[in-house]
N, C-alpha and C positions, 0 to 999 in steps of 0.2 A: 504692323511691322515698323511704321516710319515712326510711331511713339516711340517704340522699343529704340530705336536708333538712336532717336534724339537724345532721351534720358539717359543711356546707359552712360555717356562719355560726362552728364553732368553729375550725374553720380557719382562717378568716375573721379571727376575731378575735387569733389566735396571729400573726399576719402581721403585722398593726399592733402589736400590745404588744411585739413583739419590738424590739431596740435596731435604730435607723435610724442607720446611721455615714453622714453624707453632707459630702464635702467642700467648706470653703468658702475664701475670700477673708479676707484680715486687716480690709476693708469690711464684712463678715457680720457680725463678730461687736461686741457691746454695747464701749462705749466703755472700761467699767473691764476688760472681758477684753483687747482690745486695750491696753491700759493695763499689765496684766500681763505679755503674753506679749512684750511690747516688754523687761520686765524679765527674765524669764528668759530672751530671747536674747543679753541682751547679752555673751555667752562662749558662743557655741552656733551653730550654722546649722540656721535655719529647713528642715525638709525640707516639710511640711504642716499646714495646718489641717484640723479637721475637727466636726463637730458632730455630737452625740450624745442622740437622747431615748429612755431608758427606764423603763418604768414613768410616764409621765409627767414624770419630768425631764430636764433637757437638761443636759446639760455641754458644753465645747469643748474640744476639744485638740491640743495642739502638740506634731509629731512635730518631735523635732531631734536632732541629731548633737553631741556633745560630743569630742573627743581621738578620733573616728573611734568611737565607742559611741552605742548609742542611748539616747535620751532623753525619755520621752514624758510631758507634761504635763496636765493634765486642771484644769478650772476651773470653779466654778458660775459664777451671771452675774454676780455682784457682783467676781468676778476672784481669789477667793479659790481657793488649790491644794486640789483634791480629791483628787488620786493624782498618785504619780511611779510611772512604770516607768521603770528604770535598770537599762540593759548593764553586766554586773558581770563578773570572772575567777570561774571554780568556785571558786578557794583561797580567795578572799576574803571569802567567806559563811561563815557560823559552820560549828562541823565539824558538830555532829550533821544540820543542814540539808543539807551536803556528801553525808553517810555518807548521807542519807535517796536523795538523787538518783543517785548512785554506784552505791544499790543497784537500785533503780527501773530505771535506766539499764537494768542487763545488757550487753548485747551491740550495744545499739541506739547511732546515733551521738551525740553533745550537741552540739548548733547555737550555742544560747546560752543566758545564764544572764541572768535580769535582777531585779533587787530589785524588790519593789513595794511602796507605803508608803502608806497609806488614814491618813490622822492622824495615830497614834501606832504603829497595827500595821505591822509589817513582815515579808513573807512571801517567796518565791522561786519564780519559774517558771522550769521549764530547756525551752527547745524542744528538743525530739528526734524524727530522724530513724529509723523503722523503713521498708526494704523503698519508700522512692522515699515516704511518707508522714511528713506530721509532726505531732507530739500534743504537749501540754504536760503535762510533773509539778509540781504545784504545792504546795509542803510550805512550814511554817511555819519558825523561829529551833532550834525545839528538834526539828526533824526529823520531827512528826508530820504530814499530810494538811493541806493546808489546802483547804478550803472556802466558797464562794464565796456 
């Protein structure tokens, strides 16, 4: 019984810290986000909003479509860009990054490639398909692991 104890409230508590992706309304979100996200559509279709708190902060984001790729946007509340994920071609990502996923890959399928760009850092996730399952490799510019 006193496992049961212990565990439950850390479970408990891994439940709530964990990110809450919950979709919203372009009315949800704070005025300078809406403000924003009105500026990054203006070349793009809106697919969704969605709001995000982890760790105790929140960001927003706007899933959109660009030339038929995807586009995903992330904002704190003042409407400032937090992350872009951007649907890329494999070629167009620098080669060692390429060579990194290429290898990773093996035999498994590549879904898609998408830049991601925190700041100044820019790094690459390729969704990949093994066996009806799908996983992400995520490696940096010069082809090493990136980590999260």
């Amino acid at each position: 019984m006193k496992f049961i104890a212990i565990t439950l409230p850390a479970l408990l508590a891994a439940i709530f810290l964990r990110a809450a992706d919950v979709k919203v309304q372009m009315g949800d979100l704070p005025p300078a986000v809406q403000a924003a996200v009105k500026e990054q559509t203006k070349t793009a279709s809106l697919v969704s909003l969605s709001k995000e708190t982890e760790n105790g902060k929140t960001t927003w984001e706007a899933e959109t479509t660009v030339n038929g790729k995807s586009r995903d946007v992330s904002f704190d509340k003042t409407g400032a860009i937090v992350a872009v994920e951007q649907e890329v071609d494999l070629d167009s990502i620098p080669a060692p990054a390429k060579a990194a996923i290429q290898k990773r890959l093996g035999k498994d399928t590549l879904k898609k490639v998408e830049s991601v760009t925190v700041g100044k850092a820019v790094s690459y996730e390729a969704t990949v398909a093994t066996n009806g399952k799908t996983s992400e490799i995520g490696v940096n510019a010069d082809g090493t692991a990136h980590k999260e």
